[in-house]
TISEDO-215678 format. One record per residue (C-alpha): x, z, y negated. Coordinates in steps of 0.5 Angstrom, whole numbers, plus 500, padded with zeros to 3 digits. Example, Ala and Ser with C-alpha at 12.3 -4.5 7.8 and 13.67 -1.06 7.14 Angstrom:
REM TISEDO-215678
525; 516; 509
527; 514; 502
***
This chain:
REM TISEDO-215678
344; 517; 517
349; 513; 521
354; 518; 523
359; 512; 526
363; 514; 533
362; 521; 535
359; 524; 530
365; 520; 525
362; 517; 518
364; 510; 518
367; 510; 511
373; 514; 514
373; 509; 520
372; 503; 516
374; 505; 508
371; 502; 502
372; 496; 500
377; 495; 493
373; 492; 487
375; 485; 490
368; 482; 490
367; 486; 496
373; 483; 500
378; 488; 503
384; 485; 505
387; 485; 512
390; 492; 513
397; 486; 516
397; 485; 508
396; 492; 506
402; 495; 510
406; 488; 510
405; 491; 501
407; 498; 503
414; 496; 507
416; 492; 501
418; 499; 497
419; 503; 504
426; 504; 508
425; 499; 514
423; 503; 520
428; 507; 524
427; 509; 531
428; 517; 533
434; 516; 535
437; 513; 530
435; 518; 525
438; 523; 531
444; 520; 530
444; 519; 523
443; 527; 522
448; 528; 527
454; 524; 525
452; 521; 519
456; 514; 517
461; 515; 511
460; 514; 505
468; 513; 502
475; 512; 504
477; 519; 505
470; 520; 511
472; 514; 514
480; 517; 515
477; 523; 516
473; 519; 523
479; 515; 525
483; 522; 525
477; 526; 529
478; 520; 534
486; 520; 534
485; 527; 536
479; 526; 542
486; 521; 544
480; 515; 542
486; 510; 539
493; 512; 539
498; 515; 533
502; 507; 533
493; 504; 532
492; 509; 527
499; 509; 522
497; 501; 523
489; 503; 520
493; 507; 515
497; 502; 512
492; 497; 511
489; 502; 507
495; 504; 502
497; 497; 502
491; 497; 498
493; 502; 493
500; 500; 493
503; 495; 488
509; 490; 487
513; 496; 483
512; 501; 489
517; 498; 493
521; 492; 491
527; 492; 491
530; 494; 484
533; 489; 479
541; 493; 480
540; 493; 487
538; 486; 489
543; 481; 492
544; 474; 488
549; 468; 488
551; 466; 482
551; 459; 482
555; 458; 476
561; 459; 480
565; 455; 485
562; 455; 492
567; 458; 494
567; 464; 490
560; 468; 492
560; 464; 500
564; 471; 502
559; 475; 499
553; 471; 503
556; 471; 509
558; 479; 509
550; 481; 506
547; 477; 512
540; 475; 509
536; 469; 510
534; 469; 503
537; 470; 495
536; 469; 489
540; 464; 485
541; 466; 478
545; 462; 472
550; 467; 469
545; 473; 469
540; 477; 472
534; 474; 468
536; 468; 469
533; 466; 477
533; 458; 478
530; 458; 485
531; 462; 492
537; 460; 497
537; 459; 503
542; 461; 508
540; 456; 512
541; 451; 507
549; 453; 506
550; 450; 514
550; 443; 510
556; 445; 505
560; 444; 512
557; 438; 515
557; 434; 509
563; 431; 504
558; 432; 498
554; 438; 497
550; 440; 490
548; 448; 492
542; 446; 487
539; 440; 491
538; 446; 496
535; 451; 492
526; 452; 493
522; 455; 487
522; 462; 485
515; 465; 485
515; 471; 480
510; 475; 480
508; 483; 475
510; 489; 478
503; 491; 477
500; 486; 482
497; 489; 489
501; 488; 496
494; 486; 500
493; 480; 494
501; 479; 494
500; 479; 502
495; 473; 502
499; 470; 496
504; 469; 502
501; 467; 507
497; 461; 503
504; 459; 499
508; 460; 506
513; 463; 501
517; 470; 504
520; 472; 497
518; 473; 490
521; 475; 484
518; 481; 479
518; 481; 473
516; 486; 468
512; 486; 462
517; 483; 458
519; 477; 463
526; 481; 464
527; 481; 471
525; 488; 474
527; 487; 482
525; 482; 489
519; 483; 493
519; 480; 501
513; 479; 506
517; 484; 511
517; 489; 505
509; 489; 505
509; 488; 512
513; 495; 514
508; 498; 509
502; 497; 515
507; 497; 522
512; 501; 520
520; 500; 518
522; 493; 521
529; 492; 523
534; 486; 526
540; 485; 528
543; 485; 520
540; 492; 519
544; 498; 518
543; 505; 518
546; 505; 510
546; 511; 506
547; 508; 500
539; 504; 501
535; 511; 502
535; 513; 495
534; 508; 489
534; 509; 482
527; 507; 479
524; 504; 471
524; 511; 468
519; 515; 468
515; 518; 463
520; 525; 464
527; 523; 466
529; 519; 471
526; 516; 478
528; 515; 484
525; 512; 491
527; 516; 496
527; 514; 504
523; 521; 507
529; 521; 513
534; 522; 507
538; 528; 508
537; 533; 504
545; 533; 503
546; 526; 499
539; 528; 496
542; 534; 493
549; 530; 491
545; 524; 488
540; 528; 484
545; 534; 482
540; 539; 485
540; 545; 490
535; 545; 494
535; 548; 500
531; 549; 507
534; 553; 513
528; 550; 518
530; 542; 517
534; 537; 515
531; 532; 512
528; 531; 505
520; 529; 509
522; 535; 513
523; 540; 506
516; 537; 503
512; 539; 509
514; 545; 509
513; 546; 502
506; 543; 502
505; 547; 509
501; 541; 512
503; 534; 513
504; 531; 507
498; 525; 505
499; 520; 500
498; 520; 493
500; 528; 493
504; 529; 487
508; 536; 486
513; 540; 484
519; 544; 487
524; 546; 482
525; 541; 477
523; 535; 481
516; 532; 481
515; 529; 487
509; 524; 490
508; 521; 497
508; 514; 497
506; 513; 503
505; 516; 509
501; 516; 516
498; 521; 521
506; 523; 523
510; 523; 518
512; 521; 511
515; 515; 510
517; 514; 502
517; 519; 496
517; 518; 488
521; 523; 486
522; 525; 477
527; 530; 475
522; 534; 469
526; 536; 463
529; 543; 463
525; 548; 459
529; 551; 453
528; 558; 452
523; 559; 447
519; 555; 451
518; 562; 454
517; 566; 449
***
């Protein structure tokens, strides 16, 4: 009996051939049949790492790294607010920030010149929508800048000026909204709600100061009145979107609420110690009468809330 290299049997150096007319395939084939089905290879290494800190597999995990770095001071507040802000720019669609249809600053251009060329220079904007007698009926977008030939020529017609509106639903998305801009070079768009009513304006530096904060000029104001805006109703009672650095006074006043909060001054300030953490975005909850839910937020503050007033329980409810 053949016992092969030391005492090994052959068929175990050497297995027996498949029934293929006694061929064997080349063990380079055999294995390269096996890999097709088998993860690639990995070294050690990588499967030590892998264990260690494995890679996340969603959003929130991806958050939960890029915090975990801001505190071993890998990439700083302002990077990681930006990082943030990418991502809710995602989430976010037109009706979430635009401005609303009541507060929106327009010229009606089916009145003299010389009627609504006051109103322009004291709102001080780059841009606005011209309507025709009504709010729903925008005809194009006015730019200021254009207005300098009404006192360089004899002859101006304002709507040889005006450029096309771009109307856009309120539910589209502000990172599809932001590459809308971009292509089109426009900065302004026009939302419209499901009925083709007007519903509010958008601007690009609206979308824009979701991902590196507020951006001001030298024409914007600290004005109380823009820290609350009432919104479409909601399912409940009323809405209104509110600045996070609102004093809790004229949050009161405006909504006919009493809450209260020794330790802070703000509305942020009020929701963070109700929630006891840093508020995140798309907390919903309530306090008293009100839902709240954060709209937007980073790693140091909060930034903007939705606030519903919840209709009062009649007293057989408790019953």
């Amino acid at each position: 009996m053949d016992c092969g290299f030391f005492g090994v049997p052959p068929q175990v150096l050497y297995p027996i051939p498949h029934r293929n007319n006694g061929y064997m395939p080349p063990m380079q084939d055999h294995l390269s049949g096996v890999k097709s089905d088998a993860k690639p290879h990995r070294s050690l290494f990588e499967r030590l790492t892998a264990l260690i800190s494995p890679e996340p597999e969603n959003r929130a995990e991806l958050l939960e790294i890029l915090h975990d770095a801001h505190e071993r001071s890998l990439i700083d507040a302002d990077a990681l607010s930006m990082i943030e802000g990418v991502f809710q720019v995602s989430d976010l669609s037109a009706r979430d920030i635009m401005i609303p249809r009541s507060q929106m600053d327009v010229i009606d251009i089916s009145k003299p010149i010389e009627e609504w060329m006051p109103y322009v220079l004291s709102t001080a904007h780059s841009r606005f929508p011209a309507i025709e007698g009504e709010r729903d009926k925008v005809i194009g977008i006015l730019l200021a800048k254009d207005l300098l030939r009404y006192y360089a020529e004899e002859s101006f017609d304002v709507r040889d000026m005006l450029r096309p509106a771009i109307f856009i639903p309120e539910s589209k998305r502000l990172n599809v909204l932001l590459r809308d801009f971009r292509a089109s070079r426009n900065h302004m768009a026009i939302v419209v709600d499901e009925y083709s009513g007007v519903a509010g304006l958008i601007t690009i530096e609206d979308v824009l100061e979701q991902i590196v904060g507020d951006i001001e000029d030298e024409y914007d104001f600290d004005e109380e009145e823009d820290n609350i805006l009432a919104i479409k109703q909601g399912v409940y009672g009323p809405r209104w979107r509110i600045k996070a650095l609102t004093e809790i006074e004229q949050f009161n006043q405006t909504l006919g609420v009493k809450l209260t909060d020794d330790d802070v001054d703000t509305i942020g300030g009020l929701v963070a110690n109700h929630l006891g953490r840093m508020p995140r975005k798309g907390d919903v909850f309530d306090i008293e009468r009100l839902r709240f839910e954060v709209l937007r937020a980073d790693a140091r503050q909060v930034h903007a809330l939705l606030v519903e007033k919840l209709p009062e329980l009649d007293s057989e409810d408790h019953d």
